[in-house]
Structures are given as structure tokens and as C-alpha cells.
N, C-alpha and C positions, 0 to 999 in steps of 0.2 A: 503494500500500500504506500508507494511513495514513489514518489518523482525525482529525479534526480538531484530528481532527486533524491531529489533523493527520497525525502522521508516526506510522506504529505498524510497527516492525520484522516482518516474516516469520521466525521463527527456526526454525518446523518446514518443515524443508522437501521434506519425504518424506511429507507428507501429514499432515492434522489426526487429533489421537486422540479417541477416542470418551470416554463417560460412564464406563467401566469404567480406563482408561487406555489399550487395543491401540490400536494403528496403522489407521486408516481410511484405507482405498484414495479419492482422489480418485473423484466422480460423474461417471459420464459424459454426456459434452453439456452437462457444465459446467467444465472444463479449458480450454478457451480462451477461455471466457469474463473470466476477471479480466485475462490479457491482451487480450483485445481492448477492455476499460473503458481499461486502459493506452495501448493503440493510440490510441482517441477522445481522449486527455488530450495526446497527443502532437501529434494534430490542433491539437487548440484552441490549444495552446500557439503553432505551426508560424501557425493563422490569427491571432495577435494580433500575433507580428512580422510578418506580412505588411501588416496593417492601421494599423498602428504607420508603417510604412516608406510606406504609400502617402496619409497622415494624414489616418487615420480611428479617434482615441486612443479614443473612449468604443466601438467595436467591439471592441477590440483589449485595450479591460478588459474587454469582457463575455466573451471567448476566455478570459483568465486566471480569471477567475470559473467556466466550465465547465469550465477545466482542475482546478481547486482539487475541484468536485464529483468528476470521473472518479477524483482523487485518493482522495478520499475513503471513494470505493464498491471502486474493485478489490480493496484489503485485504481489506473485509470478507467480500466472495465468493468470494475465494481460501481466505477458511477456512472457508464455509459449505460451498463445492464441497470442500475438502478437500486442494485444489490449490496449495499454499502450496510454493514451491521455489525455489532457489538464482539463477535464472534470473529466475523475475518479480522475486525482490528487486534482482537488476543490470538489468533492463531498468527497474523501476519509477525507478532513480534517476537512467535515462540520463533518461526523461520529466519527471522534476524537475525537471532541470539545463535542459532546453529551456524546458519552463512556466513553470518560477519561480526561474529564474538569467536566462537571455536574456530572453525575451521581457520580465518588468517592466524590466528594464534597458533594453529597446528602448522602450518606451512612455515612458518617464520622458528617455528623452535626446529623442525627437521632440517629445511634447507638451510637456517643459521648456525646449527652446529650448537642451538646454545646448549645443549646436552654437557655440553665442557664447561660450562659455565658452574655445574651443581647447582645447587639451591637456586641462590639469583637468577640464574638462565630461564627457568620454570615458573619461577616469581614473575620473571617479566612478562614473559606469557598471557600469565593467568589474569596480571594487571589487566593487559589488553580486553581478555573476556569480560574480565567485571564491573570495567568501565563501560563495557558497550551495551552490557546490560543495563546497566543505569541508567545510560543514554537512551535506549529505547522505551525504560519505564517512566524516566520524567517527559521526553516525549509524547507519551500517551497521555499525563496530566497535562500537560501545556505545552504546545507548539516550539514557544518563544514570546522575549519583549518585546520584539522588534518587529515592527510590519517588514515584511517581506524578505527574514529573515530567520536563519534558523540558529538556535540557541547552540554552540557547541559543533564542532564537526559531526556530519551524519553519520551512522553506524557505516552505511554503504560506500561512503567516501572515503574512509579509515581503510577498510575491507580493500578497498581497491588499490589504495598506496602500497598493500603491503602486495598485491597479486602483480601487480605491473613492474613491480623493482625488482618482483623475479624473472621477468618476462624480459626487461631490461638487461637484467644478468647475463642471462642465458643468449639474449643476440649479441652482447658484446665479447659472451667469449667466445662464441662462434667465427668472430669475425677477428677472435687470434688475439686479442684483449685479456689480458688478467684482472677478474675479479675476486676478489677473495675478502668482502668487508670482514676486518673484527666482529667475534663475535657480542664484545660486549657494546660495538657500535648496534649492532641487527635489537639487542636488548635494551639498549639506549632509544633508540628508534621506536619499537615498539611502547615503550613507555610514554611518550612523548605525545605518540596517534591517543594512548589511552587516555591522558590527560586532557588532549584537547577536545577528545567528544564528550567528557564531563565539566567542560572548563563555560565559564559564560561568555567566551567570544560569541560574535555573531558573524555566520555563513551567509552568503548571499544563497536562497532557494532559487532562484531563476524562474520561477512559477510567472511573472510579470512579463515575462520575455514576448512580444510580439512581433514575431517574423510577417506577418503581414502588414505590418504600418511603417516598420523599420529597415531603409534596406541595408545600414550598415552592419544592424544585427546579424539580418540575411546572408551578408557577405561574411562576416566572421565566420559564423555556422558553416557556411559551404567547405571554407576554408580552410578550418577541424574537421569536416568531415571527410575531404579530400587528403588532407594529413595523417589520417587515422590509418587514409585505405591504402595508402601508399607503403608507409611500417609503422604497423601497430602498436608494437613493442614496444619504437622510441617514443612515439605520440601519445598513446595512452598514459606513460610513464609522464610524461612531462605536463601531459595535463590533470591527470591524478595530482602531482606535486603540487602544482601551480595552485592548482583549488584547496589546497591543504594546508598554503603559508599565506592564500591571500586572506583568511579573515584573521591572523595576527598582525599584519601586514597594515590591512585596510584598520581594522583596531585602535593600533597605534599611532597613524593617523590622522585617525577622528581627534581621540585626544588631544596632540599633540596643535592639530587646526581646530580645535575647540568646535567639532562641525557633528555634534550628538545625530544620532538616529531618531527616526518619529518612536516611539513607542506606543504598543498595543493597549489603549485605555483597561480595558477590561476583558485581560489574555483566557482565553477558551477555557475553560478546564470539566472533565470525566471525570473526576472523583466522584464518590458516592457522598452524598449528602447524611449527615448524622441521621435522620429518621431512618434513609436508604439502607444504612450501613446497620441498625440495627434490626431490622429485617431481615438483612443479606446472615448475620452471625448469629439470630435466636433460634 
């Protein structure tokens, strides 16, 4: 359920509303379709710690990589079907927490060696997971402060730093190149992705983005996309990066030009209400 975003909350969950404002009844023969986009991301996730464990890293980034896509798409057919509810938003984050909490954590401790690290190598790991879960639980209470921003790096953005620097790896020793990062840089690294998807920086969503009003937009995008198809490996790496230092980047900044973000009056939140919650626990 999310967009490249990455992460784009479910909040109707009775079903999308039409152009008038009523309530549209979900379409039928498309109702399990955004969970089963979910199911498939849960796969990929499931095959990159597999592939991860039996070392086969640059597989086990392309798993994360199609996990990242199913990510992608369930959201938005959940609200095209109209089938948006309670249920795919907790299923979609158990699939997160597997995709892009375990699994890059399993990829980064195999192919980083931090096995040699003992304790700490495992620790950093495990940081990675428990931040991403985090990220995807406060997530699910609240978006973010910021209109058109997401609070913290997305689970899926993190997930992808770590699958593309392997993919980066592996073309540059192809091409006769010595790679060999420190291990305790690889757990250096992953600490750092854990930190910032728990951190309150603010990500730009790109949810605003109009390629039809914009043609510089347009052009950019084509631009990335043409770059992507040409070599993936280096593109996707550099744009994974790129998106992962720009909201400290852009941050610091703000600050520094005194040039604040709008902030969301009254940010979204799913918690259960006291009367709810004791309902939900008698």
C-alpha cells in the first residue's frame, strides 16, 4: 500500500468515494486483487532471505526490488478496485516488515561478511529490522507533519539502498573493479538507513508530482527512466542514494534558510479511541 512511494496510508477503509463524495462499493473481481499484489511482495521478500541464506546476494536484491514494485502497485489498486480496508493496511505492513525489515537485513549481514563482526555485526542487522518496524507502525498512526511529506525514510527506500549497492557491487567487479567494503562500514551503513527511517526528517512523497501540467517534470522522469534502462545497477544505485541523503540534505537546509515546511494542522491518525480500545480488550 504505498507509493513510492513509497508508503501511502489506506485510511478509507470501507471503500473508495466516488467524484460526487458517496461511498463506492469495492468492484468485483477486483477485491483480492490488491491482496494478492501483497501476497506476491511477501513472496519476493520470503525468496531474497532465502537466496540471501543460501549466497546468492545479487538474487536476493532483485526479490527486494520486486518486493519494492508489488509494494508499490497494491495501494494503488486497492483504490482503483475501491477495496481499501483495515485488513490490507495490517496485512500490507506485516509484508513490509518481511520485505524491507528482514530480508535487507539478511542480505547485508550474508553478503557483508558481518558474521566476523560477532555480536555487533548481528546487532546491526537486527537495528535495521526494528527500526523498520517502527517505521511502518508509526506510519500506520500518522503519515507525517509535513504536507507532502513523509516523516522519516520509507521502509521501501531503506530496503532499496541496501539491494542496489549490491547490484552496484557486483557490476563493478564485473567490470574488473575491486570491491571489498569493510565490514564494519556495511554495519555502519546499515545503522545509519535504521536510524533515518525512525528519525523525524522529512522525505519528499512525490505523490504531488504532475506529469501532465509539468513538462520539466516530464522531462526529468523520461530521463530516469531512460537511465535506468540503459544500466540499472548504476542508476538505480545512484538514485536509491540520492533519495536517501536528500531529506538530510534538504533538512538542513531548511534550517539553516530559516524556510520551515507547511505543516499538517491536524495529522491523520488510526488509533483506536479509548471507548474503541476498550471494546477491542474486554
Amino acid at each position: 500500500m504505498t507509493d513510492p512511494e513509497v508508503e501511502t496510508p489506506k485510511r478509507r477503509f470501507r471503500g473508495s468515494r466516488g467524484p460526487t463524495g458517496e461511498e463506492r462499493a469495492p468492484r468485483r473481481g477486483l477485491y483480492l486483487l490488491p491482496h494478492l499484489i501483497t501476497t506476491a511482495g511477501i513472496f519476493f521478500g520470503f525468496y531474497a532471505i532465502v537466496q540471501a541464506f543460501t549466497g546468492n546476494p545479487d538474487f536476493a536484491a532483485v526479490g527486494i526490488i520486486l518486493a519494492i514494485v508489488c509494494d508499490t502497485l497494491d495501494g494503488r489498486v486497492a483504490r482503483m478496485a475501491g477495496s481499501a480496508s483495515r485488513f490490507g493496511l495490517e496485512y500490507d505492513s506485516i509484508a513490509d516488515t518481511v520485505s524491507f525489515g528482514v530480508a535487507p537485513a539478511m542480505l547485508a549481514f550474508g553478503a557483508g561478511n558481518l558474521n566476523v563482526l560477532g555480536r555487533p555485526g548481528w546487532v546491526m542487522a537486527f537495528l535495521f529490522t526494528v527500526c523498520a518496524a517502527l517505521r511502518l507502525a508509526r506510519f500506520n498512526i500518522s503519515p507525517g507533519r509535513y504536507r507532502g511529506r513523509f516523516e522519516g525514510l520509507p521502509s521501501p527506500a531503506a530496503a532499496g539502498v541496501v539491494a542496489t549497492t549490491q547490484l552496484f557491487a557486483s557490476f563493478v567487479r564485473e567490470h574488473g573493479l575491486a570491491w571489498n567494503a569493510p565490514e564494519f562500514t556495511v554495519a555502519a551503513g546499515m545503522a545509519i538507513l535504521g536510524l533515518l527511517m525512525v528519525s523525524p526528517v522529512p522525505y519528499r512523497n512525490f505523490k504531488e508530482i504532475d506529469l501532465r501540467h509539468s513538462y520539466r517534470t516530464l522531462v526529468i522522469v523520461v530521463v530516469a527512466i531512460v537511465l535506468v534502462i540503459q544500466e540499472p545497477s548504476v542508476s538505480l544505485f545512484a538514485l536509491s542514494l540520492l533519495y536517501a541523503v536528500s531529506g538530510p540534505i534538504e533538512w538542513l537546509w531548511r534550517l539553516y534558510t530559516k524556510q520551515p515546511l507547511e505543516e499538517i494542522a491536524e495529522p491523520v491518525s488510526t488509533e483506536p479511541q479509548e471507548g474503541e480500545l476498550d471494546r477491542m480488550t474486554s
